[in-house]
C-alpha positions in Angstrom: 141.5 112.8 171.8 140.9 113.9 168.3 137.9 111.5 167.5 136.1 112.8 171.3 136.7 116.5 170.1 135.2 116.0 166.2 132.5 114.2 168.2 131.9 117.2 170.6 131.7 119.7 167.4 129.1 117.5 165.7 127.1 117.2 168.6 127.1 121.0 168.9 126.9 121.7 165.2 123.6 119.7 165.3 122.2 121.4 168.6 123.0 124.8 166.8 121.4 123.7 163.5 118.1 122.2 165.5 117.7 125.1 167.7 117.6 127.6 164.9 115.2 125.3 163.3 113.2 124.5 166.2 112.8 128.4 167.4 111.6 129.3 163.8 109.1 126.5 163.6 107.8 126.8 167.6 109.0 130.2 168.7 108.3 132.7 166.2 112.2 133.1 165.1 112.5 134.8 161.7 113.5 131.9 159.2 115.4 134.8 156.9 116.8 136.3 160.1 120.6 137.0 161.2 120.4 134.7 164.4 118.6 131.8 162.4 121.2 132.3 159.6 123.8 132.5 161.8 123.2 129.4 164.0 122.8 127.6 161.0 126.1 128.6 159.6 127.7 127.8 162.4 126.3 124.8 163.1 126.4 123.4 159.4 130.5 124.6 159.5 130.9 122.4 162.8 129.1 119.4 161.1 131.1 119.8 158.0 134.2 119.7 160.0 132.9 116.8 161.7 132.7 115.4 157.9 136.3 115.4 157.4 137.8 112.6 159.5 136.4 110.0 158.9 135.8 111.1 156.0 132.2 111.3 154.7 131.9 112.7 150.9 127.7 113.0 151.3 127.6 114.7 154.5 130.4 117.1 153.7 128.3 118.0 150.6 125.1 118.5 152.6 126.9 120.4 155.2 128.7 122.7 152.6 125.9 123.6 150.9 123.8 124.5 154.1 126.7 126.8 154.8 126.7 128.5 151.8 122.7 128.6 152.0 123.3 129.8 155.5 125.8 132.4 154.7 123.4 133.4 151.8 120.5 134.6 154.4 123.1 136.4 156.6 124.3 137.9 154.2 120.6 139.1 153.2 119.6 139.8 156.4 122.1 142.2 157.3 121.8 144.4 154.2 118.2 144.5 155.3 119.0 145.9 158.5 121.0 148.4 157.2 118.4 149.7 154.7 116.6 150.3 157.6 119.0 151.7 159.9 120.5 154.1 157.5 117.3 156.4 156.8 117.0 156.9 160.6 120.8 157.8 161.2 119.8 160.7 158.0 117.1 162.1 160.4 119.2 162.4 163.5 120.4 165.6 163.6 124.4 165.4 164.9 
């Protein structure tokens, strides 16, 4: 039961990870974009967890690091979007 439900994360961790890849490279999705950062956290988490048992040192390392990478353009993309936000809320008169 354990095994079938690491398997079922993997499998969706790497349909997360290509979809964000594949809509970047064939639909125009922003590469430094929240979605694309965020379906590539995601779905580099789920593959790291898949890592764990059995374990499998290289592609826990792989799968860390594209988190952190990951994380790293969220985390960009959304203090972009609020330097943009927060001059229009200033003209908005409450």
């Amino acid at each position: 039961m354990v095994t079938t439900l690491i398997q079922f994360f993997s499998i969706v961790g790497a349909l997360l990870v290509l979809s964000a890849y594949g809509a970047s490279q064939y639909a125009g999705m922003r590469a430094d974009g929240i979605v694309y950062g965020l379906l590539n956290l995601s779905g580099s988490t789920l593959l790291a967890i898949s890592a764990l048992t059995p374990p499998n040192p290289g592609v826990l390392l792989v799968e860390a690091a594209w988190a952190l990478m990951s994380l790293g353009v969220t985390v960009r993309a959304l203090q972009r979007r609020r330097v943009v936000v927060a001059p229009r809320s200033l003209l908005i008169d409450p």
